[in-house]
Each structure stands twice: as C-alpha cells, then as structure tokens.
N, C-alpha and C positions, 0 to 999 in steps of 0.2 A: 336795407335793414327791415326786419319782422315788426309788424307790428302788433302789440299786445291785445288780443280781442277779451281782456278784462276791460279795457278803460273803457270810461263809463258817457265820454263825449259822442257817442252816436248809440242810438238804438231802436229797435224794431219800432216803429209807429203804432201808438194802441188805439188813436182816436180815429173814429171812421169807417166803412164798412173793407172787408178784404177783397183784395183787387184778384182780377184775373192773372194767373200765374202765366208768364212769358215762358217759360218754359218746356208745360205740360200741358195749359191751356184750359186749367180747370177753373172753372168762376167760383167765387168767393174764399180763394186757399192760400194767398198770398200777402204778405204785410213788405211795405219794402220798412229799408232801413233810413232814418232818418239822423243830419243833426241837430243834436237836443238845443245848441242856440243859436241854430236855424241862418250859419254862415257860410253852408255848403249844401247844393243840393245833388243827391246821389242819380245817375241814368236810372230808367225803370226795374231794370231785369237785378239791382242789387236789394237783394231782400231773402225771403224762406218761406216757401209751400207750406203749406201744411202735413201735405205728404211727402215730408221730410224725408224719410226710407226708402219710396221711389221715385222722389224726383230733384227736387234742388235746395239748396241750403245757401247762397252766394253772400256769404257776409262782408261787412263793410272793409273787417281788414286782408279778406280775400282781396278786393279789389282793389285798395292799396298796393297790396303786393305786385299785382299786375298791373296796377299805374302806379309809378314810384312820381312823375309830373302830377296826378292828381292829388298825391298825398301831399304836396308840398304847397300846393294851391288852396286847396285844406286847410293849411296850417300858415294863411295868411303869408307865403314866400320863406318862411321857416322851415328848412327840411330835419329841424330837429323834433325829437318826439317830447319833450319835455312839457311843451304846452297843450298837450293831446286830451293830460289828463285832467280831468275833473279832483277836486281835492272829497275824498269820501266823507260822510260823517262822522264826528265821532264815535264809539261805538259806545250804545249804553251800558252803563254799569249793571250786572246781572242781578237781579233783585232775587231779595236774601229770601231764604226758605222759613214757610211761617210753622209752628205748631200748634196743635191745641193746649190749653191749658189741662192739666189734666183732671183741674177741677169741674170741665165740662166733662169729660168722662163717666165722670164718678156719679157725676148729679144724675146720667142715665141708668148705673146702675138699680134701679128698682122698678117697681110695677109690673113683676114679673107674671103677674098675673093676669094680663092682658097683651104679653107679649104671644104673637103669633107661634113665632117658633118655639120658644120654651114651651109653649100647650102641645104644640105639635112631637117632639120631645118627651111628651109625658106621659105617649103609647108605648116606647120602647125600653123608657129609663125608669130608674123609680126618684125620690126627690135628691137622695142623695149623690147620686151620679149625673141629676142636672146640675145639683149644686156647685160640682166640680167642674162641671163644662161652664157654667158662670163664670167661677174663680177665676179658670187655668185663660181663656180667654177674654174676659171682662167686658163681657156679652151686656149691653145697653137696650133700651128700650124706649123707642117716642112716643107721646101724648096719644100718637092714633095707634097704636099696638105693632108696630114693627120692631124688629130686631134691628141692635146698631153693631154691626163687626168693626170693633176699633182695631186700627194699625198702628202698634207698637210699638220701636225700634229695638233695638239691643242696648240702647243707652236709655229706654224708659221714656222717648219722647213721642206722646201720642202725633203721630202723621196724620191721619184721615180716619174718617169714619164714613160708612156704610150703612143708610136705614135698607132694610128689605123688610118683604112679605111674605108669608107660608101660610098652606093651605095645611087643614089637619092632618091631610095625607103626607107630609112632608115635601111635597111639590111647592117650589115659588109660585108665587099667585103672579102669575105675566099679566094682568089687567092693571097691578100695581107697579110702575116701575120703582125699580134702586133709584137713591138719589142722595149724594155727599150733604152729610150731617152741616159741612160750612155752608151750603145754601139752606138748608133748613133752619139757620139762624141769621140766615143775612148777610154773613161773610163774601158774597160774590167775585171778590175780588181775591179770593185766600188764595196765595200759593204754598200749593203742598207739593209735597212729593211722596209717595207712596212708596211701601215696603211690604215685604211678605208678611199677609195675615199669620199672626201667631210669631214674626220674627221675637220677639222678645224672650220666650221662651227657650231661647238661646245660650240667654245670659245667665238661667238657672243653673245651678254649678252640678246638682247630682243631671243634667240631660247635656252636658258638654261631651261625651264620652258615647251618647248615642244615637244609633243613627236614624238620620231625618226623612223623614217622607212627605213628598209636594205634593199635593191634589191639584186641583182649581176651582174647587167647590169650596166656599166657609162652610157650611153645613157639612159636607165629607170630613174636613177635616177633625168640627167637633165632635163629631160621631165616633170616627176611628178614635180619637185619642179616650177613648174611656173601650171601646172593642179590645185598641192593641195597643196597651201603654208602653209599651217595650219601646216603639219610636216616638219621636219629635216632629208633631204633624202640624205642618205648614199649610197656606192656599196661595193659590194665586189670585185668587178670585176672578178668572176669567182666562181666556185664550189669550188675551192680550194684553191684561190688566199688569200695573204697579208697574209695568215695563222690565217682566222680568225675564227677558232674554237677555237683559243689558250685565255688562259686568260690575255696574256700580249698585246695582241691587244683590249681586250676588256675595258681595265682599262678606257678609257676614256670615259665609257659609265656606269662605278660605278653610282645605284642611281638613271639610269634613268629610263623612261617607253618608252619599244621600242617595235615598230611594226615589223614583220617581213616578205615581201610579196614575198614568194619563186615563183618561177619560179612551175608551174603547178607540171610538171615530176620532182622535187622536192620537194613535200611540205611533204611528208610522214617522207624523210631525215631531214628534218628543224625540225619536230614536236619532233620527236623524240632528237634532240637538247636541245628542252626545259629545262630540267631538269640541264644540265649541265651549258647552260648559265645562270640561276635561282642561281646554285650555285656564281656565280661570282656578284654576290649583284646585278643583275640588274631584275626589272620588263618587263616580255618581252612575248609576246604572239606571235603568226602565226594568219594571215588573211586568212579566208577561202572562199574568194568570187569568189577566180578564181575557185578553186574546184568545184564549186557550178555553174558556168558557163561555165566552157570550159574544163570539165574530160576528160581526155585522150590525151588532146594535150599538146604539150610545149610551151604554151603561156608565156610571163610574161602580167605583168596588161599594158603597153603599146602595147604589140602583139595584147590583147584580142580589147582595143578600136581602134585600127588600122585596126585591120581584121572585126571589126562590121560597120566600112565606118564610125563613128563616128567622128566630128572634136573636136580637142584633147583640144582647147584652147577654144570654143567656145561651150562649150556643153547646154548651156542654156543663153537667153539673162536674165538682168537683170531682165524686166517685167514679163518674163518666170518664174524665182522664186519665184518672188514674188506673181505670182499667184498663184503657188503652197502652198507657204507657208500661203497665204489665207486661202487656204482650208483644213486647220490643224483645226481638232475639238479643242476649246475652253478646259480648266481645265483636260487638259491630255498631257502624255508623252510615246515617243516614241525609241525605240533600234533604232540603225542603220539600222539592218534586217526589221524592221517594217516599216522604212520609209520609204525605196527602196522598199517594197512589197505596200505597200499603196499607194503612190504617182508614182509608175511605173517608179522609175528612178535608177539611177548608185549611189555607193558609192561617188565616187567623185564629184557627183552633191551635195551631203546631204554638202561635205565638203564646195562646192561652196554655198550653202544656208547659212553654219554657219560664213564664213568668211565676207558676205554681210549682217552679222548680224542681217537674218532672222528668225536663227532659234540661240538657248544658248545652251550650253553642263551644265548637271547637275552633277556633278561629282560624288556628293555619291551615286546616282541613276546607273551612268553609261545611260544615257536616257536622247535626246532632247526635248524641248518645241518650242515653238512659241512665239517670243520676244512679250513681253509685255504681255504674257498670264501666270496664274500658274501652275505649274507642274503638279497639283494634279485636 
C-alpha cells in the first residue's frame, strides 16, 4: 500500500547543521528526514540534497514503499496507515477585509497648496483642469506635502491609500518612498486589499459604454484623463501592484473593451498577458504606439509627450483641428494609424479631433470619417 507523502508524522530535520550528502558526497547539502515524535529512527542516506535536480531526493515514504517491514515497525506492529497521521490544525478563519472610512478620505481632500503633485501639475494644467483631476480621482494630500492616490471600489469603498512625492519636473522624488496612508495613521495591522486606481469610476453611468485604458503610473493616468477624455483611465500602480493579474481584480471590468498602454520596457510582458485577461470575459488589446516611437526606452505615453517638449493639454487649438479635419478627403475612412500618418499628428490629437466632434468613430469598420461625410 502507497504511502501518502502529505502526512505530516515525519519530516525534513530543521534543527542542526546539514550533513554530508551519501549520495553525491557534498558537505553541508543534506537534511535527513526525521520522526517528529521521535519513535522511529530512519538509516542515514533517507533524506534530500540540496541539489535536488542533480542528485537525490529519498523521501520517507519512498522508503516505506521499499520496506513495507519498516513501515509497520513504524507504526508500532500496525500495518494500517490510519495512525500515520498527524490530525492538522484547524484552519483559521479568513480575517474579513477592512476599509477606510471615507471620512478619512475626505479629511485629505485639502491643502492643495502644498501638495507636491498638484504644484507639479500646474506647469501643464491651468486651475480648472487640476480641479478636475481632484474631483474625478479624489486626489488627497498629507501634513508633509504628498499626494494621497485613494483606491475606490465600484461600490464606493475606499480600499487603500497611497502618499507619494513629485518633483516640479513631474518625476517622483525616489529619496521619498510611497508609503500606505494605514501606517501613516497607525493602522499597522489594516487588512486591505487593493483595486484598480481610479476603479470607481466605473460605476459612473455616462463612462459604462467607454472604453477603458490601464496605465501603471497614478500620475499617467491623471494626466491622460483630462489629454483624452474619450477613455476611462485606470493605474495599476505598479508592475505588480493591487494584484492585478489576478481575476478577482479584474471582475469589474467583466464585458468591457479595454485598452492597455504599458510602459515601453513593458509591453512585450503585457502582450503576452493577452490571452489570460481574454479568458476573464473582457475585450482587451495593447496599444502599440509607444513601440513604434520611443523602442528602447522606458517611456510611458506621458514620458514620451513630455520628453517631445509637447504641451500636454494644448496640443492643438481648436482652429488647428479643424483644419485638419478639412483636409480629410471626401467618401473615405481612416484607421487611427492612417490618420496619424496622413495628417502628421499624435494619437491623442485623433482623440482630440473626435471628442470636438470633428471626426465620428465607425464601429463595425473599426475606421474614422469626417463628420458630415460618408464612410465610403
């Protein structure tokens, strides 16, 4: 009979230094295996290397199996496996998910005047388009002048917060690390769980119909959402951050069409993503324009128009479009790539054209026109 190498009555020896491996002969790479109430002792050579891959692994219920006399000797003249096992502990109860009051929120809402990033913010914006990136992400601020990116849910429940630092240049200040708003009030113990910066935004009823774009930058994403309001911009806040490769982060995005604009020295990792977030019901591609502009560096799409001397919110006047959009031939339609290649401008301009109702999105086409013109 097999013996189950779960049960929990013998196991690797932790205390003491590692022995010479019998097998390969290497000094300090071997643990044997012992039992834990110490009423059987095993020969030398049952145990595991360290170098495991090229040399030996001899576990206990290996050896069993090739002494079926040992195992029962073992088991005090018992050749049943019944009393083998160890009874496990119980297993803890999963401790419940905390959140913030939202009244902590709210209280950071002010002192924007000393906030890093809103000063930082107010090269490129004028007051009223910061005042929107306040609103639209309920952008906080601490005693010592950081910015607080609160996380949201879709049901309105603040999850965590994020102090950071910025430099006037809009560079995080790396001498300052990020650090969760729950230790900055003592919380140490707080269990949170995390959600996409900006999820809430979700549950706005005129942005249910449009489509969403991930960054992993909070600053990216408050930028773009006043450049290209046409989407729903999300962060990750990091390569790794809110755990949003998982699918219980993604639920709140069941259903929709999402854009995804990685970070340059990222987008190979994102692509390759594809597939998995595709399984979790959402329509979702990678944006390949920074690839296409800026290969080799770690741009996001805020670095790239920031390092082109571009101004962020003014990239075209009105008249400026609309001249452009003039010079759109008559009974044809255009890709996004074509239009940027034909008119010699930015993705984000195309978006600036269609939000100024220049230019209409054709949806089964996938392909712009020229308001008031036919597609065809």
């Amino acid at each position: 009979m097999n013996v189950n190498k779960n049960d929990f009555r013998f196991a690797l020896e932790r205390k003491g230094r590692k022995k010479t491996c019998p097998y390969c002969g290497q000094k300090g790479k071997f643990r044997p295996y012992i039992d834990i109430y110490g009423k059987y002792t095993f020969p030398d050579h049952v145990g595991r290397c360290d170098r495991e891959n090229n040399c030996m692994d001899y576990g206990w219920w290996k050896f069993f199996e090739d002494n079926p006399d040992e195992r029962i000797i073992a088991n005090g003249g018992n050749s049943q496996l019944n009393l083998w096992h160890v009874p496990s502990p119980a297993p803890k109860p999963e401790k419940q998910i905390e959140y913030f009051d939202e009244r902590v929120m709210t209280a950071t809402m002010a002192q924007y005047g000393k906030n890093s990033f809103i000063n930082a913010l107010r090269s490129i914006f004028d007051e009223n388009q910061i005042r929107n990136i306040i609103n639209r992400y309920r952008l906080g601020t601490t005693q010592a002048g950081a910015v607080v990116f609160w996380q949201v849910d879709m049901l309105g429940r603040v999850r965590y917060g994020k102090a950071m630092y910025y430099l006037s240049s809009l560079r995080r200040d790396k001498l300052k690390h990020p650090v969760g708003v729950h230790s900055l009030i003592g919380r140490h113990g707080f269990n949170h769980r995390q959600c996409f910066f900006g999820e809430h935004l979700l549950a706005i009823p005129e942005n249910r119909n449009r489509t969403v774009a991930i960054v992993e930058s909070e600053k990216t994403a408050c930028i773009c959402s006043e450049v290209m309001p046409d989407y729903v911009w999300l962060a990750t806040g990091g390569k790794n951050s809110v755990k949003w490769r998982e699918k219980n982060t993604w639920a709140c995005l069941k259903g929709r069409n999402v854009m995804l604009f990685p970070d340059v020295d990222a987008h190979d990792d994102w692509v390759k993503l594809l597939p998995t977030f595709r399984s979790f019901g959402i329509y979702i591609n990678v944006c390949d324009f920074l690839m296409n502009v800026a290969h080799g560096s770690q741009d996001d799409i805020v670095d790239y128009l920031m390092r082109k001397e571009q101004p962020l919110v003014r990239l075209m006047t009105d008249d400026e479009l609309r001249k452009l959009a003039a010079g759109l031939p008559d009974h044809d339609s255009f890709t996004e790539t074509e239009l940027c290649r034909i008119l010699n401008i930015e993705p984000s301009q195309v978006q600036a054209m269609q939000h100024n109702q220049l230019i209409y999105f054709i949806g089964l086409s996938g392909k712009y026109c020229r308001s008031g013109c036919t597609p065809f």
